[in-house]
NUNU-202338 format. One record per residue (C-alpha): residue in one letter; z, y negated, x negated. Coordinates in steps of 0.5 Angstrom, whole numbers, padded with zeros to 4 digits, always signed. Each point is the difference from the previous one (the first is absolute). Layout:
% NUNU-202338
AZYX/...
//
This chain:
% NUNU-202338
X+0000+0000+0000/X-0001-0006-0003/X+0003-0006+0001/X+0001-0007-0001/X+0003-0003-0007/X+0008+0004+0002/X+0004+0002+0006/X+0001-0005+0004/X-0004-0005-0004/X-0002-0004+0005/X+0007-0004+0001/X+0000-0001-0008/X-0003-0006-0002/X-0005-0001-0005/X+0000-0004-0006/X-0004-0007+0000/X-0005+0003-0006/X-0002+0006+0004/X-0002-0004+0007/X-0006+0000-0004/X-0003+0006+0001/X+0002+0007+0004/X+0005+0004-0003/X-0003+0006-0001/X+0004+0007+0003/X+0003+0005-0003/X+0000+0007+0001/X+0007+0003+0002/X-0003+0008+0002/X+0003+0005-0004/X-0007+0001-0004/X+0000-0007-0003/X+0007+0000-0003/X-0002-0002-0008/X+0003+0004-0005/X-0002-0005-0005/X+0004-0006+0002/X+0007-0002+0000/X+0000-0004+0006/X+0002+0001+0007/X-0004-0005+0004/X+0002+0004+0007/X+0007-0005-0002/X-0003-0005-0004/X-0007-0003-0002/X-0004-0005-0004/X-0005-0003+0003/X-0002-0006-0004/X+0000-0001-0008/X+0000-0007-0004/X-0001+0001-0007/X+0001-0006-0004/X-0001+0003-0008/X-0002-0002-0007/X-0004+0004-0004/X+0003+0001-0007/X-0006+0003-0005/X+0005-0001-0006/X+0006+0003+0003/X-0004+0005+0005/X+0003-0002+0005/X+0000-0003+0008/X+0007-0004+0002/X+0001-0004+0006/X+0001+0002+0007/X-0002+0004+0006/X+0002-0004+0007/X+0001+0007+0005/X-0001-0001+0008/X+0004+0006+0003/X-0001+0002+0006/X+0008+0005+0002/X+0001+0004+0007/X+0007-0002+0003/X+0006+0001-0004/X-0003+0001-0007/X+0004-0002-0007/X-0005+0002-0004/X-0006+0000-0003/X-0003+0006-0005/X-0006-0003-0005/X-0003+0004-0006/X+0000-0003-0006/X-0002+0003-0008/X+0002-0003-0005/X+0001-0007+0001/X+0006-0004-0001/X+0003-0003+0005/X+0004-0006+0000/X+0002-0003+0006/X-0001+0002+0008/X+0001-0005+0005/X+0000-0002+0007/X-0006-0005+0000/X+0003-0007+0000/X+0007+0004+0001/X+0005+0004-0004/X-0001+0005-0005/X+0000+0007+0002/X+0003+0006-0003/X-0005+0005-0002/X+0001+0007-0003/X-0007+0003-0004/X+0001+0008+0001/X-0001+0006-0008/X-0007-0001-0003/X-0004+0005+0003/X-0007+0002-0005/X-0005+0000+0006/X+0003-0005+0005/X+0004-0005-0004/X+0006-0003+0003/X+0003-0002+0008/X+0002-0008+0000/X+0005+0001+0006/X+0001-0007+0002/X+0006-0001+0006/X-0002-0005+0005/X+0004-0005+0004/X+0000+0000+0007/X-0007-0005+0001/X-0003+0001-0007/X-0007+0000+0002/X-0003-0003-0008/X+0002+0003-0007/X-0001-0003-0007/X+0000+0004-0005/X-0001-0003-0008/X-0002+0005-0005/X-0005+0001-0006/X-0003+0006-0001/X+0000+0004-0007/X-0006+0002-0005/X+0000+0008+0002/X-0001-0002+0008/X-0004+0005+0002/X-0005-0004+0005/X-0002-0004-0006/X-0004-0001-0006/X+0000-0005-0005/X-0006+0000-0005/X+0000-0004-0007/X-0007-0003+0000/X-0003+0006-0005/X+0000+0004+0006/X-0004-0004+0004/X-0008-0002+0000/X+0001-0007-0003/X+0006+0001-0004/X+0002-0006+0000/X+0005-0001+0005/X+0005+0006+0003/X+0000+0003+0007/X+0004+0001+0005/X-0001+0005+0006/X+0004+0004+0005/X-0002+0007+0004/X+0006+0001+0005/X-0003+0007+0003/X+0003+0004+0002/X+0008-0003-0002/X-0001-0004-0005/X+0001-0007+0003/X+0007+0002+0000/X+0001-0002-0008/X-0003-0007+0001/X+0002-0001+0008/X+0007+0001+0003/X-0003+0003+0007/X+0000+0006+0005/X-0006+0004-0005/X-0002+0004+0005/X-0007+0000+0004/X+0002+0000+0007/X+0004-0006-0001/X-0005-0005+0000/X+0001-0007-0002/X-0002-0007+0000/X+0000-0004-0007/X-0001-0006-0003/X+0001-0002-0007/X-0001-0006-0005/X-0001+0003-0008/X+0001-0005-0005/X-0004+0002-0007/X-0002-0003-0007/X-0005-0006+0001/X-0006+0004-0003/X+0001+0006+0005/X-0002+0002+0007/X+0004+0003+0005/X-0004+0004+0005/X+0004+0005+0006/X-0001+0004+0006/X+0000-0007+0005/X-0003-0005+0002/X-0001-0006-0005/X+0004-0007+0001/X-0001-0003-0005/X-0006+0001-0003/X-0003+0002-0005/X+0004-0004-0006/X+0006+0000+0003/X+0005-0006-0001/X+0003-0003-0005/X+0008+0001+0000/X+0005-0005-0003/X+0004+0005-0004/X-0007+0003-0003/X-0004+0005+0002/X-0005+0000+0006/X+0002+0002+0007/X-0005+0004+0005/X+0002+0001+0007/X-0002+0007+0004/X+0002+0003+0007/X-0001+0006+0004/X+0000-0001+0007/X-0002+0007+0001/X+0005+0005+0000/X-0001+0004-0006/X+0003+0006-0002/X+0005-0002-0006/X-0004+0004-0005/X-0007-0004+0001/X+0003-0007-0003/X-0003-0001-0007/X-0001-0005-0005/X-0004-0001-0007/X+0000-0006-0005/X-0005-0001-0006/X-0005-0004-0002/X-0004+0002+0007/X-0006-0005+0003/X-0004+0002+0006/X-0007+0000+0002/X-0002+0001+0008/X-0004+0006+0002/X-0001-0002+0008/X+0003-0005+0005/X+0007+0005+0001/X+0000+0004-0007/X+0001-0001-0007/X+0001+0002-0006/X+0006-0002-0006/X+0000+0002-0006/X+0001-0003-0008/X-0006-0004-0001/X-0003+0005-0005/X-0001+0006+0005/X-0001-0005+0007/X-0008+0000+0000/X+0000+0008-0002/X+0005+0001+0006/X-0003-0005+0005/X-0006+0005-0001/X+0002+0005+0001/X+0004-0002+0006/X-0007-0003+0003/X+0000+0005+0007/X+0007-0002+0002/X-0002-0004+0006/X-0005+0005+0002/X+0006+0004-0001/X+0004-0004+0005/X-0004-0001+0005/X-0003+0007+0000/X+0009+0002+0001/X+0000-0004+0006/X-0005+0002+0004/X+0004+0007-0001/X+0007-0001+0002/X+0001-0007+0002/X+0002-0007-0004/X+0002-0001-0006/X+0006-0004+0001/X+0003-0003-0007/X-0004-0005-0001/X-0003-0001-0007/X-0003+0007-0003/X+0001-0002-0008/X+0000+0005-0006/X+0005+0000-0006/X-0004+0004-0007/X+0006+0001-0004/X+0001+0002-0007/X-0002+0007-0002/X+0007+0003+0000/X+0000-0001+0008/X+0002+0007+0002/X-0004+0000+0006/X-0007+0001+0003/X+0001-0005+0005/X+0007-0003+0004/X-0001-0003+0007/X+0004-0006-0001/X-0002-0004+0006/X-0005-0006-0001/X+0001+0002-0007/X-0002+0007-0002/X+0002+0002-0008/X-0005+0004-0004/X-0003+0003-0005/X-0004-0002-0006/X-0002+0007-0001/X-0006-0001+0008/X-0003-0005-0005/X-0006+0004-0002/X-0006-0005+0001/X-0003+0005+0005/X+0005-0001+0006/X+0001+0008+0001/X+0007-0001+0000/X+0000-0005+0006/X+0003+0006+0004/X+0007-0002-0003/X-0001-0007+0003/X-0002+0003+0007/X+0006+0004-0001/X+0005-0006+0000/X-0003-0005+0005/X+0001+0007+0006/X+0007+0000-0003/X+0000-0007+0004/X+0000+0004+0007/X+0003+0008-0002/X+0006-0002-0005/X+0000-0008+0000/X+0000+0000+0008/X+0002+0007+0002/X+0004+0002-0005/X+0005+0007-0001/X+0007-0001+0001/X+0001+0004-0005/X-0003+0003-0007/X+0000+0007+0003/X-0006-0002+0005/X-0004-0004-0006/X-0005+0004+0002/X+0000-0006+0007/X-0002-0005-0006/X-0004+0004-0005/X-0004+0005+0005/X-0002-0005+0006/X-0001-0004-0006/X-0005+0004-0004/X-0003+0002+0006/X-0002-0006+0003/X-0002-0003-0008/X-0006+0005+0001/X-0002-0003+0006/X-0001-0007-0003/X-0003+0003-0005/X-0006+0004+0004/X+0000-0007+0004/X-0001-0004-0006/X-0004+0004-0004/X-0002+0007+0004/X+0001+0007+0002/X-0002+0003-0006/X+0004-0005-0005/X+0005+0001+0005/X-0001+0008-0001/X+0001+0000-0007/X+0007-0003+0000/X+0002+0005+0006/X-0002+0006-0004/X+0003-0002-0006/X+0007-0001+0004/X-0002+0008+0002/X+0000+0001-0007/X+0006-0003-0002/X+0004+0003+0007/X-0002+0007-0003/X+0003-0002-0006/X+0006-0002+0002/X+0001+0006+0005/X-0002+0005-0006/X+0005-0003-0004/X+0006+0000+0005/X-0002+0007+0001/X+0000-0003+0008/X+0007+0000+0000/X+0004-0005+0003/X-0001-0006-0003/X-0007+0000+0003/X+0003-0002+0007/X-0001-0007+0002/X+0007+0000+0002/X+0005+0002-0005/X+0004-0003-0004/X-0001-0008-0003/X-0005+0000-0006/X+0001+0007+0000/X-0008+0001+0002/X-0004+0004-0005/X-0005-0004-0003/X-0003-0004+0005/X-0001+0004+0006/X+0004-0006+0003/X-0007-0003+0000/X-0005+0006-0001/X+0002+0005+0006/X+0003-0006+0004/X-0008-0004+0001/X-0002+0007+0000/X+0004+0002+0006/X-0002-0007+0003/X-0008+0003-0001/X+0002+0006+0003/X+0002-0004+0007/X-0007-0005+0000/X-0004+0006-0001/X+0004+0004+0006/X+0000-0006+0004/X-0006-0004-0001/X+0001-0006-0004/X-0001-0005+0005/X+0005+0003+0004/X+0005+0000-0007/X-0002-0006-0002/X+0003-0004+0006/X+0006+0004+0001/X+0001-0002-0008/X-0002-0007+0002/X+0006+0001+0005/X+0005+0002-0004/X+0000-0005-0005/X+0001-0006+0006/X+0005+0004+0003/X+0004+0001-0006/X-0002-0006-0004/X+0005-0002-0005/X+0005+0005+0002/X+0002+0007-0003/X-0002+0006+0001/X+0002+0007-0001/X-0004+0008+0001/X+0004+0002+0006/X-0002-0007+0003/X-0008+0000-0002/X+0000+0007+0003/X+0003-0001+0006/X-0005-0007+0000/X-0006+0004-0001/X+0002+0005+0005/X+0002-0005+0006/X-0007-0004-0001/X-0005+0004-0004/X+0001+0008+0002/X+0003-0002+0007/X+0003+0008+0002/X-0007+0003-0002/X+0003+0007-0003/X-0007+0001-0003/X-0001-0006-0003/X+0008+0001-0002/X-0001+0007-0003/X-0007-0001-0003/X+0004-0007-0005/X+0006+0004-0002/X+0003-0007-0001/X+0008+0003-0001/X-0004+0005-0005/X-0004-0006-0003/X+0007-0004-0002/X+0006+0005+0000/X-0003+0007-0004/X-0002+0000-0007/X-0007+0002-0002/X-0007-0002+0003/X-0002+0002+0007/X-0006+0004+0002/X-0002-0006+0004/X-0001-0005-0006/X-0006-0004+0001/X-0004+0000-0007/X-0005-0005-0001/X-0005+0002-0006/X-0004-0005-0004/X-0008+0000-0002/X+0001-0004-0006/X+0005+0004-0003/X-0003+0007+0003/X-0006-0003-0006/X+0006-0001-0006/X+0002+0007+0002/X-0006+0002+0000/X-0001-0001-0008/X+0008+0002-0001/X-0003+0006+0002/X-0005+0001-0006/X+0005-0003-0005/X+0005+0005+0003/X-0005+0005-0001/X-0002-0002-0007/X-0005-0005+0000/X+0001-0005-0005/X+0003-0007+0002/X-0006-0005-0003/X-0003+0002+0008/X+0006-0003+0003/X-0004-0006+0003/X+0007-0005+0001/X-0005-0007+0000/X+0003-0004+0006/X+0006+0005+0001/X+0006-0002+0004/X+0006+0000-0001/X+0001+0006+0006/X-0006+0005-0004/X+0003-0001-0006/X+0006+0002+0003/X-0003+0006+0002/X-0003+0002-0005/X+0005+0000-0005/X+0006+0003+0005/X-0005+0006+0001/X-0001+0001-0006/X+0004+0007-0002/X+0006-0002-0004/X-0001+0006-0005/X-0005-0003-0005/X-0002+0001-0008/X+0001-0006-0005/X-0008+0000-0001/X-0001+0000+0008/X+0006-0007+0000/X-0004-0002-0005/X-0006+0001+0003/X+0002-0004+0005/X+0004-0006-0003/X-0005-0001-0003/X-0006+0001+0005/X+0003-0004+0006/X+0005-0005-0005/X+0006+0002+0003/X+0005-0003-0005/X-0004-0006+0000/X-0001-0001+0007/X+0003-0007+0003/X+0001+0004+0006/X+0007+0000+0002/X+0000+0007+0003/X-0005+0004-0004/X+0004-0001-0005/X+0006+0003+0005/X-0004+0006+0001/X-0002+0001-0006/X+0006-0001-0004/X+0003+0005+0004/X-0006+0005-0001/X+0001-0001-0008/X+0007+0002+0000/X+0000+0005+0005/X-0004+0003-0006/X+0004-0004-0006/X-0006-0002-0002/X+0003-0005-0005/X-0006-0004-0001/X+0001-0003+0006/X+0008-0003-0001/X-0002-0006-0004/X-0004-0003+0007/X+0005+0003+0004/X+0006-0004-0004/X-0005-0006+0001/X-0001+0001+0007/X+0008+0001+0002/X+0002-0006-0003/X-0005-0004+0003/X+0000+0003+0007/X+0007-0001+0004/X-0003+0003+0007/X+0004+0005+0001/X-0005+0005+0004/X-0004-0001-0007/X+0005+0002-0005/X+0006+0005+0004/X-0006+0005+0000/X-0002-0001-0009/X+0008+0001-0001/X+0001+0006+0006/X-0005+0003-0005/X+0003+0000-0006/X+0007+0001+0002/X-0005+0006+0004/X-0001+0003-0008/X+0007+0001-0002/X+0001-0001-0008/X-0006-0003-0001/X-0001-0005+0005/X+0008-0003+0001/X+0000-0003-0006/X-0006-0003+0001/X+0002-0003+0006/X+0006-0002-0002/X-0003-0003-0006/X-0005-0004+0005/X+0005-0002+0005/X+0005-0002-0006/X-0006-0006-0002/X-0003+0000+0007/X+0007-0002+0004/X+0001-0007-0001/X-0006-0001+0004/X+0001+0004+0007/X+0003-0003+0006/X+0007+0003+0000/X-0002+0005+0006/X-0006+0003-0004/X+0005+0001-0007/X+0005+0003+0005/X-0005+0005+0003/X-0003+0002-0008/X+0007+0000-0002/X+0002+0006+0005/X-0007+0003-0003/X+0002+0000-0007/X+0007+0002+0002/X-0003+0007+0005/
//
C-alpha cells in the first residue's frame, strides 16, 4: 500500500522550503524496507537538504552546513540519518537551541547512524560539518591525472550509499529528497551539479575569497543522484536543452561524440511521455571515473572512454538519458530491486536506440547484451545471484541489466509492442518521482497489462522471471545481422584461418567485442602474437579492446601483452573495464596475483575510491 509521506502526515505540516515541489512517497510495505540505510522514515524523515559548503583542494575536503527539512509522525523524538566518515561539530534546531546527537559504531558498508533527539516542533535541522580526504563519495584528483593537467578536479559518485560521506542525510533510494546547494570554489574553477544552474556560468565572487555557485532541485530525487565536480571545465551547447561540460582540451571531441542526444530526446519522449527535468547536459569526467554512465538529473556524469570518434558508444549516452524515466523518475526503493533502475533501463536504451539509428544497429546492441546474459548465468552456475530480486549488490555481473530488459522484451513480444508501450507510458506517470519496489510492479502489471487473463499469466511467468535464479525458457533473443557476418570470420580463425583476413575496417565497438570475446580462451603464443600484431590489439586506442584483449592475453600468460595491459589499467578507471583484467590475474594464482597486486599498487591513486575497493576484494579473494 502506498501512502503518503507518514502515517498520519497529512496533519503534519510541511517545512516552508519543501511547499515548492511534491513531497515525494515513501513505501511502507514489508518488501520496500532498505536493509542499507540507518534511517526509519516511518518515524521521522527528511524532505529537503540545503548545503551551503567549501571545497578545499589542499585539505581535500568539503566544510559547512546541511540545513535538513523534516518531515515527524505524531510524537516523534527523534530522527535517525546516515552519515560516514564525516566530522560532525554541531546540531541545532534552525535558529533555535543545539540538539543532542549520538553517532552509532562504524559499520564497514554502512557507515554510521546520527541520531539527532528533537524538540517538540522542531521542523528544521542545521548541522556544521566537514568531510575527510577518505570519503568514499568523493574523488580528489591532483592535475597529473587530469586532461589538462593543470589544474586539480574534484567529483563525486553517491550510487548506491556514497552521499553519506559527504551529505549527512537518510541515504536510501525510496526516501526522496529535494535540494539546493550553494559550493564556493577557488577563483579559476568551475562547479557544476545535478540541479538547475542559479548562478551562472561564472558564479559569484565571494568576499572571503572563493566563487560562489548556486543550485537547486525541486524535484525529488532519491539521495543518491546528488553530485558535483569542480575543474577546469568549459561548455559547449549541443541543442537547445542539452549540452556538454568537460576540460576544455576534451570539449570538441566530447561535443561530438554526443552530437544525436537531442534526437535522442525527442525520440525518449515520444516512447514514455516528457521529460521532465529541464536541461538534458553532460559531464565528460577524467579517466578514473569508475562508470560508463551515471544518470544524474539534468547532469548526466560519463566516461572518457565512449569517446572513440565514431559515435558507436552513444549507447552509454542513450542508457542514461532513459535512466531520466526508470531510476530517476521511478525508482527502486531499495537495492534488491536494482533491476526496476537498470533493467527497465537498458530495455528502454535499445528502444531509443533503434528510433535514432534503426533495428539493425538497435539489434546488434541487443545480441551482445545476450552474449553478456549468457556469460554471467555460466559463471553464477545460474545460482541464486541470478535472480532479480535478492540481496542488495548481490546480482552477479550485470544481470540487473541484462536479463531484466531482456524480461522486458519477452513481455513486448507476448503482448505487442503497442499495447507495452502504452501500459510503460502509464506506468511511468503513475509513478512519476515515487519508488517502487518488485512486488509493487507485478501486481502493476497484473492489475493493468494482464487483467486475469490466465493464459497471458501462464505464458510470461513473471514470478519466475523476478524470484527464480537461472533464465526462463521463454527469453526472447533477438539476433544481429552485422554480428551473424563477425561470427562468420570468427568461425574461419577458429577453424585455423589466418588472422591478416579478418577485415575490421569500420568496425564498431560492439563487432569488436564479439569478435574478441568469441575467440577460444586457449590460445598458442604464435597465435596471440598473430593476433596482436595482425589486429593492433596492444596499440588500440579502444578502451574496450583493450579489456578484452587483456583478458585473452592473461588467460593464457602471455607476458607480452603485461606492458600495455599495466599501461591500460593506469589510464583507465571504469570499473566494468578493469575489474574483468584484474579478476583474470588473481584467476592465474602465483602467476598473475603478483602481477595484479604489482599494478593496483602503482594504478590505486588514480581510481575512484568505490573502484579501488572493489580490486582491493579482488586482489584479497
Amino acid at each position: 500500500m502506498r501512502i503518503l509521506a507518514l502515517a498520519l502526515g497529512a496533519l503534519i505540516a510541511v517545512p516552508a522550503s519543501a511547499q515548492t515541489a511534491q513531497v515525494a512517497p515513501i513505501l511502507t510495505t514489508p518488501e520496500a524496507k532498505d536493509i542499507w540505510t540507518h534511517a526509519r522514515p516511518e518515524i521521522a524523515r527528511v524532505t529537503h537538504v540545503a548545503l551551503d559548503l567549501r571545497v578545499n583542494f589542499a585539505s581535500q575536503t568539503l566544510s559547512g552546513s546541511a540545513i535538513l527539512d523534516i518531515l515527524t509522525a505524531p510524537g516523534a523524538r527523534e530522527i535517525i540519518l546516515d552519515v560516514d566518515n564525516m566530522n560532525i561539530q554541531t546540531v541545532a534546531a534552525l535558529n533555535g537551541p543545539n540538539l543532542p546527537y549520538k553517532i552509532g559504531p562504524r559499520d564497514a558498508e554502512l557507515g554510521s547512524a546520527l541520531t539527532i533527539q528533537l524538540n517538540p516542533g522542531t521542523k528544521r535541522i542545521r548541522i556544521t560539518y566537514n568531510t575527510k580526504p577518505s570519503a568514499s563519495a568523493l574523488q580528489w584528483l591532483p592535475p597529473e591525472l587530469t586532461a589538462g593537467k593543470v589544474k586539480p578536479y574534484l567529483f563525486s559518485q553517491g550510487q548506491p550509499i556514497n552521499n553519506r560521506s559527504w551529505i549527512p542525510t537518510q541515504d536510501s533510494p525510496g526516501i526522496r529528497q529535494t535540494w539546493s546547494a550553494t559550493l564556493t570554489v577557488p577563483d579559476n574553477m568551475v562547479a557544476v551539479m545535478s540541479g538547475d544552474r542559479l548562478s551562472g556560468d561564472k558564479g559569484m565572487q565571494r568576499a572571503n575569497g572563493g566563487r560562489a555557485y548556486e543550485f537547486r532541485m525541486n524535484r525529488p530525487v532519491p539521495p543518491y543522484l546528488i553530485a558535483l565536480a569542480v575543474g577546469d571545465l568549459a561548455f559547449k551547447a549541443t541543442g537547445k536543452r542539452s549540452g556538454v561540460w568537460t576540460e576544455p582540451s576534451m570539449l570538441d571531441a566530447a561535443a561530438y561524440e554526443v552530437g544525436d542526444v537531442e534526437k535522442m530526446i525527442d525520440a525518449a519522449q515520444a516512447l514514455y511521455g516528457p521529460y521532465r527535468w529541464g536541461r538534458y547536459d553532460m559531464l565528460v569526467l577524467p579517466p578514473s571515473f569508475p562508470y560508463g554512465g551515471m544518470e544524474n538529473p539534468t547532469l548526466t556524469f560519463l566516461t572518457p572512454t565512449i569517446i572513440t570518434g565514431d559515435r558507436s558508444n552513444t549507447d552509454v549516452v542513450a542508457h542514461e538519458l532513459a535512466h531520466s524515466w526508470s531510476g530517476n523518475l521511478v525508482t527502486n526503493a531499495t537495492w534488491s530491486d536494482s533491476w526496476l533502475n537498470e533493467g527497465f533501463t537498458t530495455y528502454f536504451e535499445n528502444r531509443i536506440m533503434e528510433a535514432v539509428y534503426g533495428k539493425t544497429r538497435a539489434a546488434l546492441y541487443a545480441d551482445l547484451d545476450w552474449d553478456g546474459l549468457q556469460k554471467d548465468l555460466t559463471e553464477a552456475k545460474n545460482g541464486p545471484t541470478t535472480r532479480l530480486h535478492g540481496d542488495p549488490g548481490a546480482t552477479a555481473g550485470q544481470l540487473d541489466y541484462f536479463k531484466g530488459s531482456t524480461m522486458l522484451r519477452t513481455i513486448e513480444v507476448a503482448v505487442g509492442r503497442k499495447r507495452f508501450d502504452a501500459y510503460l507510458r502509464s506506468y511511468f506517470d503513475r509513478y512519476a518521482f515515487q519508488p517502487q519496489t518488485s512486488a509493487g510492479f507485478l501486481a502493476d502489471i497484473r492489475q493493468r497489462l494482464i487483467r486475469g487473463d490466465k493464459a497471458l499469466e501462464a505464458r510470461l511467468q513473471l514470478d519466475r522471471w523476478v524470484y527464480q535464479p537461472g533464465l526462463p525458457a521463454n527469453a526472447v533473443h533477438v539476433q544481429s545481422a552485422i554480428l551473424a557476418k563477425v561470427d562468420a570470420q570468427l568461425a574461419a580463425v577458429k577453424a585455423g584461418g589466418s588472422v591478416s583476413a579478418v577485415k575490421t575496417t569500420g568496425w564498431s565497438t560492439q563487432q569488436w567485442m564479439r569478435f574478441l570475446n568469441g575467440l577460444p580462451r586457449q590460445q598458442t603464443p604464435a597465435r596471440l602474437k598473430e593476433l596482436d600484431q595482425g589486429l593492433g590489439l596492444s596499440a588500440s586506442t579502444n578502451a574496450y579492446v583493450r579489456s578484452a584483449w587483456a583478458e585473452l592475453a592473461i588467460a593464457n600468460r602471455y607476458e607480452p601483452a603485461l606492458p600495455s595491459i599495466e599501461a591500460f589499467v593506469n589510464s583507465v578507471g571504469r570499473g566494468l573495464l578493469i575489474r574483468p583484467v584484474y579478476q583474470a590475474l588473481v584467476a592465474q594464482g602465483d602467476w598473475g596475483k603478483p602481477i595484479a597486486a604489482r599494478f593496483f599498487a602503482k594504478a590505486k591513486a588514480s581510481y575512484h575510491p568505490v573502484t579501488a575497493g572493489q580490486v582491493e576484494k579482488i586482489i584479497a579473494k
